[in-house]
Every structure is written in structure tokens, then in C-alpha cells.
Backbone bond lengths (Angstrom), bond angles and torsions (degrees), N, CA, C in turn:
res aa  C-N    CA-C-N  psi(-1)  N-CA   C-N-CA  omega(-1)  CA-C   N-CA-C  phi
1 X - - - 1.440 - - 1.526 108.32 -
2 X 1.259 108.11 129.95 1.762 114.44 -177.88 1.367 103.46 -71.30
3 X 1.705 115.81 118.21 1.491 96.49 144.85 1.526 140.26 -86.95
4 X 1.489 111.20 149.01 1.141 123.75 -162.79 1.260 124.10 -81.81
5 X 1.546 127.91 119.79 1.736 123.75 -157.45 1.407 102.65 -84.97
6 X 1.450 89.25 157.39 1.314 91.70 -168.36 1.849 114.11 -76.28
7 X 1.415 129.99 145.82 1.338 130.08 -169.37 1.536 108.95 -50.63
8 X 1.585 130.30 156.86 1.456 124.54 -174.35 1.151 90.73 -77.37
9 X 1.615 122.40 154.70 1.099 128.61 151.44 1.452 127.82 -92.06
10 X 1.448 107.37 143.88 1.797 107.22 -165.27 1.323 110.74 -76.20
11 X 1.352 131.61 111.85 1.748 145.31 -154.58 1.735 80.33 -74.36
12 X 1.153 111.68 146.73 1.837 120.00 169.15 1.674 81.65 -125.49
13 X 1.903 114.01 129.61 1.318 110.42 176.37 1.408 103.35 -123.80
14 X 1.208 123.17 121.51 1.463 145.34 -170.27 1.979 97.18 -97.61
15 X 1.269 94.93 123.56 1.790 112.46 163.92 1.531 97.28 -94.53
16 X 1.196 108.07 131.06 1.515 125.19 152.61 1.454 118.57 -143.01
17 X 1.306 95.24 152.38 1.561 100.98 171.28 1.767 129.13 -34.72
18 X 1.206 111.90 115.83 1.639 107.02 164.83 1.616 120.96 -31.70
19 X 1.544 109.13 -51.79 1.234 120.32 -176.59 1.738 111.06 -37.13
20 X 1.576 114.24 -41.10 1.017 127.69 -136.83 2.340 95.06 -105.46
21 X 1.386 94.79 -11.93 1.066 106.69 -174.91 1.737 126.76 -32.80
22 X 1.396 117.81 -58.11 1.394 147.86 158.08 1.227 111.71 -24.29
23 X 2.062 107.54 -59.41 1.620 104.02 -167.33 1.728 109.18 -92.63
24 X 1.458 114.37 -20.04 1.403 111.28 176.49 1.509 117.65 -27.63
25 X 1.296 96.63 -79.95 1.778 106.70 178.86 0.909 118.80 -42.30
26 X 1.130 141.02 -36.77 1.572 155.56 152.91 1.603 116.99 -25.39
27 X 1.356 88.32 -68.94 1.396 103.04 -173.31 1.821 109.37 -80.73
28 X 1.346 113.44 -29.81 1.272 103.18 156.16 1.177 143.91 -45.42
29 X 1.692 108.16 -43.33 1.248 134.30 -179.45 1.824 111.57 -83.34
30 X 1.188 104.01 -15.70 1.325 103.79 146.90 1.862 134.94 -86.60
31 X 1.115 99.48 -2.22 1.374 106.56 167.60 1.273 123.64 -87.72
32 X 1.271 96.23 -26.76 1.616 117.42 -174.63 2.114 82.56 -72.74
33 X 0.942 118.85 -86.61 1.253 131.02 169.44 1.644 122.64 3.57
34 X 1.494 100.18 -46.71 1.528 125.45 -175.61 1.731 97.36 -87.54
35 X 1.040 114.93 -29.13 1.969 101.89 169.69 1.342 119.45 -56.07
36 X 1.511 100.06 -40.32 1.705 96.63 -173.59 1.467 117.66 -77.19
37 X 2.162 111.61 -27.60 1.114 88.91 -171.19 1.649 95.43 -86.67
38 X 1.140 133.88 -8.82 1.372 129.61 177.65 1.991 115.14 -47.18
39 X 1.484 88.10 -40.81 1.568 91.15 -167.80 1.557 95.29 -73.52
40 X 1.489 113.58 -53.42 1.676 112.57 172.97 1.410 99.22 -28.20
41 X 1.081 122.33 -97.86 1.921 136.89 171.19 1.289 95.04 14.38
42 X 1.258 100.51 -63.23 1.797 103.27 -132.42 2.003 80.10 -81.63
43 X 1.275 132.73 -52.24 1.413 130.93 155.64 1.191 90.95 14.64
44 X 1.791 97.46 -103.79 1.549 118.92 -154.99 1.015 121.62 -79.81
45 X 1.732 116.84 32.63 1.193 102.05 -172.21 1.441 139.15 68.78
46 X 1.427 125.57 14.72 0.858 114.10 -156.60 1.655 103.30 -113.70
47 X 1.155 121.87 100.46 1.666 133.70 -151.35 1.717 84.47 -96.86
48 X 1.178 132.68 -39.80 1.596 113.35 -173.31 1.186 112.37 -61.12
49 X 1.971 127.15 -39.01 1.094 106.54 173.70 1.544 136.22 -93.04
50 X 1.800 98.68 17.75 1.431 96.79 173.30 1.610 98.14 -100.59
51 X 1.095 107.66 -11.92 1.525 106.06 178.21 1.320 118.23 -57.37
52 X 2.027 110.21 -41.29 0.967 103.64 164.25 1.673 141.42 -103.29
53 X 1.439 112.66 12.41 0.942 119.87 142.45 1.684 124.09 -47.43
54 X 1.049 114.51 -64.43 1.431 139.44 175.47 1.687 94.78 -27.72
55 X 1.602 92.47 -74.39 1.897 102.24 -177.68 1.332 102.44 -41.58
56 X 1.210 127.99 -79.29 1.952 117.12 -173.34 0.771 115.63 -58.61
57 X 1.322 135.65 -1.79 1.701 120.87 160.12 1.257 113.10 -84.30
58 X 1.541 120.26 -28.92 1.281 117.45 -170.53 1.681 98.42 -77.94
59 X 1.128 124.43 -31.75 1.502 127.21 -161.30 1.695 72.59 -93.09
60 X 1.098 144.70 -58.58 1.767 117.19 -144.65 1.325 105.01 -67.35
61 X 1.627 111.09 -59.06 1.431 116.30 -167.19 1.249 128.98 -6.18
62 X 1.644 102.54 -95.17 1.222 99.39 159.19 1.787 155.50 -6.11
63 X 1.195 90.90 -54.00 1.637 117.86 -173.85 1.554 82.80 -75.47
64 X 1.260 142.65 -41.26 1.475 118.56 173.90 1.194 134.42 -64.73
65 X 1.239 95.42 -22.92 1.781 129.81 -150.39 1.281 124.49 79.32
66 X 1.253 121.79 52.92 1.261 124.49 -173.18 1.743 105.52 -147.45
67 X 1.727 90.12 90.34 1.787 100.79 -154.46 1.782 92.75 -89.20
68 X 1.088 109.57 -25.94 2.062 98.82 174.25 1.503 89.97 -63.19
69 X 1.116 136.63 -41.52 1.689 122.79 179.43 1.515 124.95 -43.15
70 X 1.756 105.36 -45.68 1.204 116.33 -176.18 1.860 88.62 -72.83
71 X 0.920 100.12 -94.40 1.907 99.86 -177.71 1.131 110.71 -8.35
72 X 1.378 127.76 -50.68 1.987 129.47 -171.02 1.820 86.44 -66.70
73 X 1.426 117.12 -52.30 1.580 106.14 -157.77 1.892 107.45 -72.53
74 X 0.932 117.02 -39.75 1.532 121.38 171.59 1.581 124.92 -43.54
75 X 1.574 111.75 -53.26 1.156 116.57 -175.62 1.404 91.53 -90.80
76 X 1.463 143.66 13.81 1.792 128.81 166.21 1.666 85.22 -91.14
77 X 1.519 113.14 -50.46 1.920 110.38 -164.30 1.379 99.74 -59.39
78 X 1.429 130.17 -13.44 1.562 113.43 176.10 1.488 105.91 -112.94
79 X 0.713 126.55 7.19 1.422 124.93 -174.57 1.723 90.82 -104.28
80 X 1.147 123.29 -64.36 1.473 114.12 157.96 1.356 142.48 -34.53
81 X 1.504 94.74 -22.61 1.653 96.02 164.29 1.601 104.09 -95.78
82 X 1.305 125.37 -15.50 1.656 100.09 165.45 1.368 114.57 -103.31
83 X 1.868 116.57 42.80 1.306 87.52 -179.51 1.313 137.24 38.95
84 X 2.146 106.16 38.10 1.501 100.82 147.55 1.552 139.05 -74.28
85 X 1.080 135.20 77.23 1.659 110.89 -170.48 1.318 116.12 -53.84
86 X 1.558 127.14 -43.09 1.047 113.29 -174.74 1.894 125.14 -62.26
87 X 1.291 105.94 -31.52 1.261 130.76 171.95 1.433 109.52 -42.45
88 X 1.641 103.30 -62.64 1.693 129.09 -166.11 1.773 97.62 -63.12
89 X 1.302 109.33 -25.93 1.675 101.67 -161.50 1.701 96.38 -94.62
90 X 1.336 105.31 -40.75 1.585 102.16 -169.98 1.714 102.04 -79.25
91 X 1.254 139.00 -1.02 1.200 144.81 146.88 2.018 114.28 -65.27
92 X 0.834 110.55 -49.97 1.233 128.52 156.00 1.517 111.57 -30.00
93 X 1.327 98.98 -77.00 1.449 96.38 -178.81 1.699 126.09 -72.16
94 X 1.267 93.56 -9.29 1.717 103.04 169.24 1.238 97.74 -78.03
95 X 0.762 145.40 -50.15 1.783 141.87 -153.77 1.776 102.56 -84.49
96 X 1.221 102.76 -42.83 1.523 103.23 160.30 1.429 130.06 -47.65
97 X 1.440 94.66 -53.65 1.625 112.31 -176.24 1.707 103.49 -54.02
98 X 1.816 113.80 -55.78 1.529 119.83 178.49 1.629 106.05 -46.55
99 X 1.316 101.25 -62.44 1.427 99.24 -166.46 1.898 107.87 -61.12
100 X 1.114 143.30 6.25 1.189 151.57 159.42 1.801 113.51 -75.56
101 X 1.486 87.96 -45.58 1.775 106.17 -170.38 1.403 108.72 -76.67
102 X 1.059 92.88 -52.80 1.960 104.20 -178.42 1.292 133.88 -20.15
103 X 1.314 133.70 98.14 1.189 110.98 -177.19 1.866 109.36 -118.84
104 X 1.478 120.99 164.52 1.615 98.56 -177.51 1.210 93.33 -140.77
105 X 2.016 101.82 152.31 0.968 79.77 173.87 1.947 94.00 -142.31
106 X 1.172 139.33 138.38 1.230 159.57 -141.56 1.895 94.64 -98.33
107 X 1.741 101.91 118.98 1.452 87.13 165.61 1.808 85.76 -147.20
């Protein structure tokens, strides 16, 4: 029986500044970082610290150039203040999904 590959995924390619080259990955790899404790969070309930997750994403994004970041972090910091879970998780998986897609490229 053939197994079946998995579908391509659609590359999203982000230009940013050279300058900025160094901290990208960084800060990417901290996003990646913020899924797990998000899902922890969202576990125990714990809406203050996805709230503020949410807040530095909405304030970082941007400043990288990475404005679905700000959008993913905004609607988690309000969705955390009403105690959405379902909201908080399917945000989750958007920000996951980007950070999968993402690609950059420095000019």
C-alpha cells in the first residue's frame, strides 16, 4: 500500500530588513516557544499569562514585520480577557500554522 505524502505547504515569504537579520530567528524561535507555553496556559487556565503573551505579540510583530503576528497576538490578548478557550486555541493554531509557512528573506 502506497503511502501518501504529505500536501506542499504554501511558503508565506516575508522581506525584512538586513539590519534586522541576527534578531529574526531569535524572535521567531521564540514564538515557536510561546505555543507550548500558550497551550500549558490555556491547560490551567491561566488567561493572565496568555493575555500577556497575546500583548507582546501584538506590540512585537510588527516591529519585525510580521503583521499576522500582531493580529494572531491581539485577538489571543482579547480573547484572554473573556476567557475564550476556544478562541485562544484556534489562534494558537494560526500562529502555528504561520510560523510553519513563514519564510524570510533579508534585503
Amino acid at each position: 500500500m502506497p503511502t501518501s505524502q504529505p500536501e506542499p505547504v504554501d511558503r508565506l515569504t516575508i522581506v525584512i530588513s538586513r539590519e534586522l537579520e541576527e534578531i529574526v530567528p531569535i524572535f521567531l524561535s521564540n514564538r515557536h516557544k510561546d505555543i507550548h507555553i500558550l497551550r500549558d496556559a490555556l491547560t490551567r487556565q491561566d488567561y493572565r499569562t496568555i493575555q500577556t503573551l497575546g500583548h507582546r505579540m501584538k506590540g512585537d510583530g510588527g516591529g519585525f514585520g510580521f503583521n499576522r503576528i500582531t493580529e494572531i497576538g491581539t485577538a489571543i490578548e482579547l480573547a484572554a480577557k473573556l476567557e475564550d478557550c476556544s478562541t485562544i486555541e484556534q489562534q494558537v493554531v494560526q500562529l502555528e500554522n504561520f510560523l510553519t509557512r513563514v519564510s524570510v528573506v533579508y534585503r
